[in-house]
Structures are given as C-alpha cells and as structure tokens.
C-alpha positions in Angstrom: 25.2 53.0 -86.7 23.4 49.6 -88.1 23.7 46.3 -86.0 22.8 43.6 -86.4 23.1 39.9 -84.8 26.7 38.8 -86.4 27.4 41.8 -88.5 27.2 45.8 -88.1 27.7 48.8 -90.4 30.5 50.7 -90.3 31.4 53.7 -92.4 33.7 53.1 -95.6 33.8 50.1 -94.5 29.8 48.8 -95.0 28.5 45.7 -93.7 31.6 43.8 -91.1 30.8 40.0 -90.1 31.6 39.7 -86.2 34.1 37.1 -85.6 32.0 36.6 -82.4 28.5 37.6 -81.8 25.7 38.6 -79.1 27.9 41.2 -77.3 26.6 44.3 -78.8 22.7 45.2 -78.5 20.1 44.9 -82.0 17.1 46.6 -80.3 17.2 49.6 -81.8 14.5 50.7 -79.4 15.8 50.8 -76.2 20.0 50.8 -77.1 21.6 53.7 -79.7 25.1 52.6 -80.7 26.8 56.3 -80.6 30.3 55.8 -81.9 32.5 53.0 -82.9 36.7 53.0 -82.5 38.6 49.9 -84.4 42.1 49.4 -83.3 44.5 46.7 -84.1 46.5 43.9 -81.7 48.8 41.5 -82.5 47.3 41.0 -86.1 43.6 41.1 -84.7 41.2 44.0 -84.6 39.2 44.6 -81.8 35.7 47.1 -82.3 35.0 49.0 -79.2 31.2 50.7 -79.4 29.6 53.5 -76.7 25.6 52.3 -76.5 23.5 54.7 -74.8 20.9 52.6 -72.7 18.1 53.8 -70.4 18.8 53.5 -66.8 18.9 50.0 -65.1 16.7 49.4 -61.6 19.5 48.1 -59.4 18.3 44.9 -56.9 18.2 44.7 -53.8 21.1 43.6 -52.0 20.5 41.3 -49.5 23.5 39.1 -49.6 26.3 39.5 -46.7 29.4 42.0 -46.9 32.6 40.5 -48.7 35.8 41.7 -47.9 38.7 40.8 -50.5 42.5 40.4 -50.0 45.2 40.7 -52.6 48.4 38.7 -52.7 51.5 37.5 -54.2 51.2 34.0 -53.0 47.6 33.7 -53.8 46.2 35.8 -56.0 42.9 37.1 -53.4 41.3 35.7 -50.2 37.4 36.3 -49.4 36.7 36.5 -45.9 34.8 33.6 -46.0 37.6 31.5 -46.5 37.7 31.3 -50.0 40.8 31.1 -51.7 42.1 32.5 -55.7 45.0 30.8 -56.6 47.7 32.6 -58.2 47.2 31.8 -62.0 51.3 32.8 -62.8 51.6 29.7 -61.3 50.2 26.8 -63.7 51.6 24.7 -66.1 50.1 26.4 -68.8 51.1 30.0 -68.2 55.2 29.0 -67.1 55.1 27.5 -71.0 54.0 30.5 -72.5 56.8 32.5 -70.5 58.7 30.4 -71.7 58.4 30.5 -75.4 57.9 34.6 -74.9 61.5 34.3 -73.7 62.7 31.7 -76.3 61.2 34.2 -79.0 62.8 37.4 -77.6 66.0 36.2 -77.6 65.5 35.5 -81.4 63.9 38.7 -82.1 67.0 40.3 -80.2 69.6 38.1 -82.4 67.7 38.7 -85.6 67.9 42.2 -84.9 71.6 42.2 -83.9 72.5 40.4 -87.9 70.0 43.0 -89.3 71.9 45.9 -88.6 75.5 44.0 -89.1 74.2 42.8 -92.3 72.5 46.3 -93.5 75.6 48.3 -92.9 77.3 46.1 -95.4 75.0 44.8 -98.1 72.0 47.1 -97.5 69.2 44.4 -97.2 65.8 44.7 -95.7 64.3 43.8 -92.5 62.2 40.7 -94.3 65.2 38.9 -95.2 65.5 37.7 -91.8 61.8 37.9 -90.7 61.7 40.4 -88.1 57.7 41.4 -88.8 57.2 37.5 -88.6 59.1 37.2 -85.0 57.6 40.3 -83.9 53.9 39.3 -84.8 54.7 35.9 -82.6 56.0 38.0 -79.2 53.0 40.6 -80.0 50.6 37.1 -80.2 52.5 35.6 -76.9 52.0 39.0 -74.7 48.2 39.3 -76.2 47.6 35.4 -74.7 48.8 36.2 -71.3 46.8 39.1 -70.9 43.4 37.2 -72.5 44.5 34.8 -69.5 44.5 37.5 -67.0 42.0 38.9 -67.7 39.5 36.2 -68.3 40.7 35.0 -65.1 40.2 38.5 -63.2 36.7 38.8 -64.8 35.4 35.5 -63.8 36.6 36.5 -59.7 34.3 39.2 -60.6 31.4 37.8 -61.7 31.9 35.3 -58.4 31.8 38.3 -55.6 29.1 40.4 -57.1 26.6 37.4 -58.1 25.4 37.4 -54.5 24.7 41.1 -54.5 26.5 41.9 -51.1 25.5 45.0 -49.1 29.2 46.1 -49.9 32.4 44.7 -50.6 36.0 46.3 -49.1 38.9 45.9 -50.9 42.7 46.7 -49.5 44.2 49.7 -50.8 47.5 48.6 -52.0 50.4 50.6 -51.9 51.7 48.9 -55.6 53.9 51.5 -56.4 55.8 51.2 -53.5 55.7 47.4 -53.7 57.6 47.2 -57.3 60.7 49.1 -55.4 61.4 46.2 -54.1 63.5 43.8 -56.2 62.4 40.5 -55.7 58.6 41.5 -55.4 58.5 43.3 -58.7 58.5 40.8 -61.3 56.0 38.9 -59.0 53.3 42.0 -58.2 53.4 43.0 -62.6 52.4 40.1 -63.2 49.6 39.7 -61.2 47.6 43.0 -62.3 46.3 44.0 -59.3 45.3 47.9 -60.2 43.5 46.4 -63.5 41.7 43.8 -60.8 40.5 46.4 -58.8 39.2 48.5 -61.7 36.8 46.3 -63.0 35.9 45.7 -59.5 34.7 49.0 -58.6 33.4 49.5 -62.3 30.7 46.1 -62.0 30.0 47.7 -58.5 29.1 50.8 -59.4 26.7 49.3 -62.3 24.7 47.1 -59.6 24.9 49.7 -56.8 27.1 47.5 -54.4 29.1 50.3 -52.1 32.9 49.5 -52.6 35.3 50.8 -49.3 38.9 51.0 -49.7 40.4 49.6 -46.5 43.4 51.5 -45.4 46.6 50.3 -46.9 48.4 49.9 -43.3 46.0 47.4 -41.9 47.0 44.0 -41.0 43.9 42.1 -42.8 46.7 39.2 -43.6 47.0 38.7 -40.0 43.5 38.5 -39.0 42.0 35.1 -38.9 38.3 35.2 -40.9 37.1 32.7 -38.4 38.1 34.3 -34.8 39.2 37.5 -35.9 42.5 36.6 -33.8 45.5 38.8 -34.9 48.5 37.0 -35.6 51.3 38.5 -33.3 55.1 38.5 -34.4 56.8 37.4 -31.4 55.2 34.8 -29.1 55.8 34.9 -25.5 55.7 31.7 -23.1 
C-alpha cells in the first residue's frame, strides 16, 4: 500500500488526500503498511492502518515510580501530589450535554409523529428529518468522546514522559461500581477502563513495568506526604 505525506493509495479507491497528515509513516524502508480498514462515524471516516516496524531500543528508565489513583471527584491523583481534574465538570462539556439532551428529546418526538403520521398517510422518514437529527446526536456523542479521549491521552503522555521505573495503577472494581445508582451515571462518564488501556498499552511500548494494585486497598486514605492512614472514627 502507497503513502505518501498527505495522501495514500487505496484499492478501488486510488489516490485519498488525508484530511490530516504526518500520522502514518512514508519510509518505505524501514515501515510496510500491511492492511488498511475505513469505517465511518458520525458522517466522517476514519482509516485505521497496521505498519510493521522493526523493533524499538527502549531507554533507560531512571525517573522515580508513579503511582496513579482514579476518582469520581477528580478524575486521577499522582502520588506526588498532582491532581486531574474531572473534565465532566467544565463549562464546556455541561453545554454539550445539554444540547445532546435538547436533541434527543426531538429525535424522540420526531420519531413519535413519524409513525402516527406513516400509519395514516404513508410518508417517509425525510419529511420530518430524522437522518438530519440523528447525524446531529451521532456528531454530539462523537465530540464528547474526541474530548475524553484527547484528554485521557494527554495524562498519558504526562506520566510516561519521565520514563519511571514503573507505574501502579488501582484495579477498580467498575463493574461493581455502576450497581450503584447514584455512582453510575458519574463512573460512565468518566472512562476509566479505556484510561487504563492506553495506559498499559504506551507502557508496554517503552518497557515501563505496570502493577495493578489490589482493588481493596485504601490508597484514598493514605497521605502521599506522611503515608498516614486516614482512620474512620477518631478517638480523644
């Protein structure tokens, strides 16, 4: 498969302009694009490639261990003190919830006089614009997740910059978290599962060791600083 700077070469297809370029490798040399898959979101299309590359010399890593804890409150802690707010909180994403509502509740009542109306007179689906409604809540949910994920990748690319000897990350329990009712909505939207995947995944591509702490430990109690446990009951 041909590639080249802002354009590859697909089959039946020829010669495709990239919408954005300098993600997929032109030396020819050293990278062999194997296979290509196109698939199609929200009205965009998205071309995922498998490269075979030769084998990278991992570093060495020098910098100091990093443990990471996920919340609902705030999205992660480092041990170090630093602290990932919870992106479901800003300004920006509450809008965009709320015109993803706005819009379902007219996809739901445009569907509602579609069927009234094609019982009786028989008319199609475009007379009320359901493909138009449905490509806006399809373009909402594919924002949120660009959002989330940009967001996730960039906490990434923060932890493993300083190549730490290894980096521990708590084991949730997240199945067992969404039974309860007024957690669920809260722990879907944060995406912790899809966090820790592409944590272990850049890990395992620089040769940082990942541990899974045990789900049961109290890391939200320990202080980073004294490593004093915060008890439940204080006694006089």
């Amino acid at each position: 498969m041909a590639c080249e700077r802002h354009r590859i070469k697909l089959p039946k297809l020829g010669w495709v302009r990239f919408k954005e370029y300098g993600y997929l490798p032109t030396d020819t040399k050293y990278y062999v694009i194997k296979s290509g898959r196109i698939k199609e979101q929200a009205g965009r299309y998205y071309l995922t490639c498998l490269v075979e590359q030769p084998e990278q010399l991992h570093e060495r890593l020098l910098g100091d261990p990093i443990g990471v804890d996920l919340g609902v409150k705030e999205f992660a802690i480092i041990d170090d003190g630093t602290i990932y707010r919870n992106r479901n909180k800003d300004r920006q994403v509450k809008r965009i919830r709320k015109r993803l509502r706005r819009t379902q509740r007219k996809l739901s009542r445009q569907y509602i006089a579609y069927k009234a109306r094609k019982t009786k007179e028989g008319r199609s689906a475009t007379d009320l614009n359901l493909a138009k409604t449905e490509r806006k809540v399809q373009r909402l949910y594919q924002r949120l997740h660009n959002i989330q994920a940009d967001y996730q990748n960039k906490i990434v690319a923060n932890l493993v910059r300083t190549k730490p000897n290894w980096v521990s990350i708590e084991d949730l329990n997240v199945k067992g978290m969404i039974k309860n009712c007024h957690l669920a909505k809260a722990v879907n939207q944060q995406g912790f599962y899809r966090f820790r995947t592409k944590l272990i995944n850049k890990c395992q591509q620089l040769g940082i060791p990942v541990h899974l702490v045990n789900r049961f430990e109290p890391t939200s109690k320990i202080c980073h600083q004294c490593e004093d446990k915060k008890s439940r009951f204080i006694f006089g």
